[in-house]
N, C-alpha and C positions, 0 to 999 in steps of 0.2 A: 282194344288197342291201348296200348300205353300213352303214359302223357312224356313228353322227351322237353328236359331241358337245356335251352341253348344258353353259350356264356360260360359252362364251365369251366373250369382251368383243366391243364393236364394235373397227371398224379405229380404232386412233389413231396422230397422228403426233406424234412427239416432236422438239423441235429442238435444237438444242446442239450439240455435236461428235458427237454421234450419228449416223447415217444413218437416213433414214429408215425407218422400222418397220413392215410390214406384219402386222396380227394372223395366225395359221397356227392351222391343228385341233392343238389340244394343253391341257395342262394348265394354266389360269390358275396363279400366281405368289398364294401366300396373301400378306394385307394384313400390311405390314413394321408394326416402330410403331418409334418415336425414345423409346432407351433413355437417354440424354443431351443436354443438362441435364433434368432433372426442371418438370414442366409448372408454371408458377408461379413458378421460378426466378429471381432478378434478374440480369440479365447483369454481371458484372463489367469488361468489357471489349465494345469492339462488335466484334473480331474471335473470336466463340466458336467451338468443334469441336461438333460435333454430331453421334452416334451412333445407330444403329437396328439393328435385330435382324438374325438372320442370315438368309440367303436360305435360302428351303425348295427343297430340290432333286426336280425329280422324273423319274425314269427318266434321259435322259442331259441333258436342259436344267440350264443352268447359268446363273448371273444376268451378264448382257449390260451391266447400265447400270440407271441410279437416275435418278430428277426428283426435286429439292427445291424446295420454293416455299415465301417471306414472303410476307408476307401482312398488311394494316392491319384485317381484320375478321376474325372466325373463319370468314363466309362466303364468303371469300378471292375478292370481287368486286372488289379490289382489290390484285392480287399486285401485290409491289411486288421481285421476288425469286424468279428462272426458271431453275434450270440442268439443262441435262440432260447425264448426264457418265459415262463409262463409268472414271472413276481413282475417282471419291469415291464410292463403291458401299454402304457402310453407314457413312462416315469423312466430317463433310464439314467442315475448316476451310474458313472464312466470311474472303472476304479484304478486306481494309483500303475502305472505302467502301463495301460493298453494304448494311451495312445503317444507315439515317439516325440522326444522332448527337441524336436527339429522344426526350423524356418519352413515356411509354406501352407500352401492349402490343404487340408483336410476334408473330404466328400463324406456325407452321411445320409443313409435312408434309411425307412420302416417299411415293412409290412405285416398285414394281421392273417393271424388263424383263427375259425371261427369252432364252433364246439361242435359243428359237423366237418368238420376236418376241410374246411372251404378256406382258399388261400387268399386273400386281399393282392392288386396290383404292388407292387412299391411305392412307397411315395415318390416324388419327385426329391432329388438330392438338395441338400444344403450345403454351404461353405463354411468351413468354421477354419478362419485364418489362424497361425500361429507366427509368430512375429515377435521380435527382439531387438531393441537398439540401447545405448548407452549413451546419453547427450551428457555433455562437460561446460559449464558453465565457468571460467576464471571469473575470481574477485580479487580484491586487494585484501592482505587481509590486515596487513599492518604494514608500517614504513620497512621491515625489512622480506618480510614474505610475502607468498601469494597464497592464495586459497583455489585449490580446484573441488568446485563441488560434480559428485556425478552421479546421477541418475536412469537407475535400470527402468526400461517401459516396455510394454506389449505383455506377453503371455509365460507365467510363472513368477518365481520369486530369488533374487543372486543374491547369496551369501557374501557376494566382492565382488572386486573386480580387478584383473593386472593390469598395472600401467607402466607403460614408457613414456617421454616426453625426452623429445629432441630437436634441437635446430635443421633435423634435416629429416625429408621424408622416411628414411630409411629403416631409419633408427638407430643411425650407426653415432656413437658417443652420446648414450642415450644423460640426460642430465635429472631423470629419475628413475628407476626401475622396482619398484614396487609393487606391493597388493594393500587397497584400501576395501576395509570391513565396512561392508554395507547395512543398515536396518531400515527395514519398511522400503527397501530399493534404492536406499541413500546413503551418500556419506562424502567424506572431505576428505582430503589431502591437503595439507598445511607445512607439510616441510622443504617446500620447494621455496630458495630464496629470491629474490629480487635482484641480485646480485649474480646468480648463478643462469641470469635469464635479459644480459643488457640489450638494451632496445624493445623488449616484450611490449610492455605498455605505450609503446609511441611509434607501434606499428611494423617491427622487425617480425620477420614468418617465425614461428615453432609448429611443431606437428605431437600430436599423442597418439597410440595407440592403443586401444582400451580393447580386453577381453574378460566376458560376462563368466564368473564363474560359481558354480552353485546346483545339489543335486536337486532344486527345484524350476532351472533355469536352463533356456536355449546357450550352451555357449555358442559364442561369435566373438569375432575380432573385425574391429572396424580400424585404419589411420585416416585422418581427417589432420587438417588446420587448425592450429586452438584460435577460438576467436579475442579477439580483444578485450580485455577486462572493464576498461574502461566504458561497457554497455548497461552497464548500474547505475554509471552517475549519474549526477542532477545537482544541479545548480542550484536550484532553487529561491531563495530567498536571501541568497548572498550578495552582498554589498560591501564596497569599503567606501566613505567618506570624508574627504580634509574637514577640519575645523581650523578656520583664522583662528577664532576665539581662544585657542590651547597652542597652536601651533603642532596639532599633532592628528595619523588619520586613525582614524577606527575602525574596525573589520568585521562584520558583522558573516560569520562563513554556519550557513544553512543547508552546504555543500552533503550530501545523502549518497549511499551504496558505496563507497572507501571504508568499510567496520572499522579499525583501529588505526589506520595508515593516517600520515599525519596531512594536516592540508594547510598549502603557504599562498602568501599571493605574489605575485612580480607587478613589476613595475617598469615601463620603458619609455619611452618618448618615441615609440615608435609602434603602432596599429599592429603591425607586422611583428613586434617582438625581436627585430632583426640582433638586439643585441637587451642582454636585460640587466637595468642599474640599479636593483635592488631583489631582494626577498627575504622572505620573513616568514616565520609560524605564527609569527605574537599578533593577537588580538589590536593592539596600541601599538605606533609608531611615530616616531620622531618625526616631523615633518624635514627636518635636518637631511635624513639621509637621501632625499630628492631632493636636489642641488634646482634652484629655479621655481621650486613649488611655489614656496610663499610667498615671492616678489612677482610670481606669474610670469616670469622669464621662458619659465620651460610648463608645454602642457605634459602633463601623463595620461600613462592607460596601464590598466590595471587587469589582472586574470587571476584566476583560482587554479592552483595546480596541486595535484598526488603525488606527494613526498614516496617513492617508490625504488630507494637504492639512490642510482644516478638517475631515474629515468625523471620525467616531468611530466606528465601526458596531463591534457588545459583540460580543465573544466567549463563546459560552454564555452562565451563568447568574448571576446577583449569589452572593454567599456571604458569610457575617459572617467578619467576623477572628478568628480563634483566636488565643490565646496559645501560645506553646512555646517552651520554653525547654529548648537544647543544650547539654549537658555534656560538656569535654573534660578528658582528662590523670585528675588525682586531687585529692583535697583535699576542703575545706567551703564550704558557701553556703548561703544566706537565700532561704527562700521569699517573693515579692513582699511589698512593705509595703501595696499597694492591695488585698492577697486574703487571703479564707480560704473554707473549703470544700473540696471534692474534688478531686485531681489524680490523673492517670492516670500512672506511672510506665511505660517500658519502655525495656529497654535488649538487645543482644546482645552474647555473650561474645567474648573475641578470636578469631579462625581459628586451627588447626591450620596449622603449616609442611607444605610437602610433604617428599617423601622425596627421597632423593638416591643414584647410585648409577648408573654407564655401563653403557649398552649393556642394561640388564634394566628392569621393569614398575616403574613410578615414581608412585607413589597422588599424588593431589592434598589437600592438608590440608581437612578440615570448615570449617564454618562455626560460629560456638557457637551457641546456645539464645537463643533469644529470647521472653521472658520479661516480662509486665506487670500491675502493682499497681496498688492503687485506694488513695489515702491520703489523712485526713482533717488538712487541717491549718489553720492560724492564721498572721497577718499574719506575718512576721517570722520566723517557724520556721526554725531550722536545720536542715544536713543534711550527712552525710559521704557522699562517693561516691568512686569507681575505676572509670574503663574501662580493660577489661583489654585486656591488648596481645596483639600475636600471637605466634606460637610463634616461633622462631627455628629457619632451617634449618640440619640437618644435612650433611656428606660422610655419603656411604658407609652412612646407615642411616637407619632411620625417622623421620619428621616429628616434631617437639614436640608438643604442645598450647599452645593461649591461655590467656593467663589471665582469669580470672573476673570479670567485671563485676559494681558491686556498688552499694546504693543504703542508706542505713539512713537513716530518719525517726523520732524519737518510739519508738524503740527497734526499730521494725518495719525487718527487711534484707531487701531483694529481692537475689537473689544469680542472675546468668544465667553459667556453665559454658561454658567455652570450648571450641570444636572442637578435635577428636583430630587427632592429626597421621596425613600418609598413611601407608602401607605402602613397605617399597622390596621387596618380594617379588609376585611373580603371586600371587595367590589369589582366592576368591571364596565363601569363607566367612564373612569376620567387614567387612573395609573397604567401605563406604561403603553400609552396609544400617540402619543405627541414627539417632539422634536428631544426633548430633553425632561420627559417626563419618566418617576419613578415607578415600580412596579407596585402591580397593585396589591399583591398577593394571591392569586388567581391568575389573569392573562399572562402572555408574555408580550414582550416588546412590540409593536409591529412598525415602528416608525426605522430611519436607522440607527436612533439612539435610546428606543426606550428599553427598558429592564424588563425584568418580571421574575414575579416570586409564584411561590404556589402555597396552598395547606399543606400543614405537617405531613408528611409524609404520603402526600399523592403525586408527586415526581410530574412536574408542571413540563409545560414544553419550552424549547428554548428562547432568549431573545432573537431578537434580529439583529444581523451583520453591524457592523459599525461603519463608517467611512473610513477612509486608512488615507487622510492627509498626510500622516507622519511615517518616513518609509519604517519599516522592521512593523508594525503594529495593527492590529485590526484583528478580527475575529467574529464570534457569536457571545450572545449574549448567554448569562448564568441559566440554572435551570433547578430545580427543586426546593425546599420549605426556604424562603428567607433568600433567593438567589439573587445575587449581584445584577444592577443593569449594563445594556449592553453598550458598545463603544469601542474600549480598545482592547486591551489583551486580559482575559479573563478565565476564572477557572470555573467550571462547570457548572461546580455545587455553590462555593461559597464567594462570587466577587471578583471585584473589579481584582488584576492582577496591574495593569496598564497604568499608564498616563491616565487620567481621567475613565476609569473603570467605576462603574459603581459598588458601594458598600453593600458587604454581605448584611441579609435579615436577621433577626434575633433570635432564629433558632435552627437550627439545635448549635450547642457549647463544641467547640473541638477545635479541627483545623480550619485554617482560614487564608486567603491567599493576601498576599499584599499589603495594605494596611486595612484590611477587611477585619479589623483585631474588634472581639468583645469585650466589653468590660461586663459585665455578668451576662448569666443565659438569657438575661430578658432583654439585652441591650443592643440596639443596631450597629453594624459594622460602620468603622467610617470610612468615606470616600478619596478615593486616591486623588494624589496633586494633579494639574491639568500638565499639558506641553506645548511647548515653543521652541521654532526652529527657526533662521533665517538662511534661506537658500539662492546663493550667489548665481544668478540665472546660465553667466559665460564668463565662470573662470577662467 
C-alpha cells in the first residue's frame, strides 16, 4: 500500500516566464509574508522594492519561482499587477509603469513555488498607500510682495505646480494664474504683490488652488484658504526704549520670518491702538514726535508691525515705553526734570584681557559683575558715574583686569568689579570657576561670568551664560585656543563682543571681535568697556 499525502494543493498553473507547473506528492511550500515596505506604508516613489521572507526548504526542494500580485481591493478581484518570475524570488523592484500613478490603496501579495512544482499559500496582503498633497506656506517677502512657497509631499516627484489665487473660492478674477517650477518638490512664487492682495495680511479670506503637475507625480487639484502670512513671525528680542538723557527712543527690532519686508514701530496712547500718532522704520527717534513723552504728560505704547503695501499686521504684543537711560565714558548728570521716584541702577564692570603667550594654553579674560540698585530720587538729582574699561593686553603673561564700574547718587555708590584677566599657563584649578574669574586655558566658565580658553587647537567647550541685567545683551561664553570669557555678547572663537565681554587669548593672529584686538600673535586681546543704564521704574 502506498503512502498518501495530505495538504496538497490542487494542480495550479502559473504564467510568466515560468513553465508551466504541474502540482507533485511532496511538501507544500509554508505561506511567505512581504517583510518590506511595512503594511500601511506611503509609497515614496511608484517604482518600490518589495521584500518577503525566506523560503522554507524542505528535504531536497528548493524555491523554483515566486507570483506577485496588485491588486485595487484587499479581495484582489481586481489584480491589476501578475508576475510570475523565477529572478525576483523574495526581491521584487516594481518597474516604471506597473503601478498607476493614482490617490489610494494599493493591495500586494506573494507566493512560492518549490522545485517540486508544490505551490506556497499567498501571503497575507500588504497596503502600500499612494498619496499626494501640495501645502502653501505665505511669507512676506518684502515690503512690496509676498512669497508663496509650495510643497509637493506623499508619493512620486512634481516637476510644478499650477496656481490660482483669488479672493473668492471660485476662482473667478483669479489675481494669479500661473505655473511655479518645482525642485526637490519645491519652489516659490514671488510675484504676487502686496497691493494686489489688500487686507491679506490682517486677516481678509483669499483662496488658491494648486494642481500637482509632473510625469513623476499623482496629479490632483486641491482649493483651500491660504493661511495667514503672518505664522513666521516672532518677536523676539525686540524692544524700543525712551532715553531722558538724548531726548530720543531707540528701537532695538530682533523681529524674525518678514525676509526683506521692512519692519516699523507705532506708537499710541492707547493699549488698543484705536488711533496711531506716529510710525517710523528708523532705528532712532525724536522724542519730539510724541507730543507728552518727555514731560510725561502722555504715556505710550508701542508695537512692531510688517510694512506690507497698506496692510500693518502687529507683531506680538503692544508694551508701554519704558524709559532708560545709557551711560557712557565717566563724569556727572541730572536725573530727568519730569521725574522723581524709583530708578533701577545696573551696570557691568570692564572685562579681563586675555593672556598672551606662543604656542601654550592662553585663558580668555572674565567678564565683570553685574550688579543692580534700587534708588530713590528727585526731579533734577545729580550723579557721578564711571564705566569701567577693559583690562589691556599683555605679551608673554597673564590678562589684566577691568576696571570697576561705578554709580554714586545721594551718597549711596553701586560699585560692579571688573573681570579677571586670563591665565597664560594650562591649569584647572583656580581660572574660569568664580564670579568674575578669567579663563584658564583648559576649562571653561562654569560660574555665570567666567571664561574659558582651551589649547591650540583642541576646540574647548563653551563658557557659561552671562546674566543679562542689560536688556539687548547676554549670551555664552567664547570657545576655542585663547577664547573670550563669558558675560555679555560674545563671538564664539575670539571674545567678548559686548559691554564687558572678555578679551580674546593670544592665539591664533586674525579675526577678532570687539575690541578683542591683538597687538602681535603673542599678545592677549583686551577687554571690552563695562555698562550702565538707569532705568526710570514708572514713567
Amino acid at each position: 500500500m502506498g503512502r498518501q499525502i495530505y495538504g496538497s494543493p490542487p494542480v495550479v498553473t502559473v504564467q510568466g516566464t515560468l513553465t508551466t507547473l504541474q502540482s507533485q506528492a511532496g511538501r507544500q511550500p509554508s505561506q511567505p509574508s512581504i517583510t518590506s515596505p511595512s503594511s500601511g506604508a506611503t509609497l515614496s516613489n511608484f517604482t518600490p522594492t518589495l521584500s518577503s521572507s525566506a523560503f522554507f526548504v524542505y528535504n531536497t526542494d528548493t524555491h523554483a519561482g515566486s507570483q506577485w500580485q496588485f491588486a485595487n481591493d484587499s479581495a484582489f478581484v481586481n489584480v491589476v499587477y501578475d508576475l510570475a518570475t523565477t529572478a525576483s524570488k523574495t526581491s521584487l523592484a516594481v518597474s516604471s509603469g506597473a503601478i498607476a500613478q493614482v490617490s489610494g490603496p494599493l493591495f500586494a501579495r506573494v507566493r512560492y513555488i518549490s522545485s517540486a512544482s508544490e505551490v506556497s499559500p499567498w501571503s497575507n496582503a500588504i497596503t502600500m498607500i499612494r498619496t499626494a498633497s501640495v501645502s502653501v506656506t505665505p511669507q512676506f517677502l518684502s515690503t512690496t510682495n509676498y512669497r508663496f512657497a509650495f510643497t509637493y509631499a506623499g508619493t512620486g516627484i512634481a516637476d510644478s505646480v499650477s496656481v490660482k489665487i483669488s479672493a473668492s473660492a471660485d476662482m473667478s478674477n483669479p489675481i494669479a494664474n500661473t505655473s511655479v517650477t518645482l525642485s526637490g518638490n519645491a519652489g516659490n512664487l514671488d510675484s504676487v504683490t502686496c497691493a494686489s492682495m489688500p487686507g491679506f495680511a490682517t486677516g481678509t479670506p483669499y483662496y488658491v488652488q494648486v494642481t500637482s503637475v509632473g510625469a513623476g507625480a499623482i496629479v490632483s487639484t486641491a482649493t483651500s484658504q491660504l493661511a495667514l502670512p503672518t505664522s513666521s513671525l516672532a518677536l523676539n528680542t525686540s524692544t524700543a526704549l525712551y532715553n531722558p538723557g538724548n531726548a530720543s527712543i531707540t528701537v532695538i527690532n530682533g523681529v524674525s520670518g518678514a525676509n526683506s519686508a521692512s519692519i516699523a514701530t507705532q506708537y499710541s496712547t492707547s493699549v488698543n491702538f484705536t488711533t496711531v500718532a506716529y510710525e517710523s522704520t528708523s532705528g532712532s527717534i525724536a522724542a519730539t514726535n510724541l507730543p507728552g513723552l518727555a514731560t510725561r504728560a502722555s504715556l505710550y505704547y508701542c508695537r512692531f508691525v510688517v510694512v506690507a503695501g497698506t496692510d500693518r499686521p502687529v507683531v506680538g504684543s503692544p508694551f508701554a515705553l519704558t524709559a532708560v537711560q545709557v551711560l557712557s565714558g565717566s563724569g556727572s548728570g541730572s536725573i530727568s526734570s519730569a521725574y522723581s521716584g524709583s530708578v533701577l541702577v545696573s551696570g557691568i564692570g570692564g572685562g579681563g584681557s586675555g593672556a598672551g603667550a606662543p604656542g601654550s594654553a592662553c585663558g580668555g579674560g572674565g567678564s565683570g559683575y553685574i550688579v543692580s540698585q534700587a534708588y530713590s530720587v528727585t526731579a533734577g538729582q545729580s550723579f557721578s558715574y564711571a564705566v569701567g574699561a577693559g583690562g589691556t593686553g599683555n605679551s608673554w603673561a597673564d590678562g589684566n583686569p577691568g576696571a570697576a564700574t561705578t554709580f554714586t547718587l545721594g551718597g549711596t555708590t553701586l560699585t560692579c568689579a571688573g573681570g579677571n584677566g586670563g591665565k597664560s599657563q594650562s591649569g584647572y584649578s583656580n581660572g574660569g570657576t568664580g564670579g568674575r574669574n578669567g579663563g584658564d586655558g583648559v576649562y571653561s566658565g562654569t560660574g555665570n561670568y567666567g571664561g574659558g580658553g582651551s589649547p591650540y587647537n583642541s576646540g574647548g567647550a563653551p563658557g557659561k551664560a552671562g546674566s543679562d541685567a542689560a536688556p539687548g545683551y547676554g549670551g555664552y561664553g567664547g570657545y576655542g585656543y585663547g577664547a573670550g570669557g563669558g558675560g555679555a555678547v560674545r563671538s564664539a572663537d575670539y571674545g567678548g563682543t559686548g559691554p564687558a565681554g572678555g578679551g580674546a587669548g593670544g592665539w591664533p593672529s586674525g579675526p577678532q571681535a570687539g575690541q578683542g584686538q591683538f597687538a602681535n600673535v603673542v599678545a592677549g586681546g583686551y577687554g571690552n568697556a563695562g555698562y550702565l543704564q538707569i532705568q526710570y521704574t514708572n514713567w
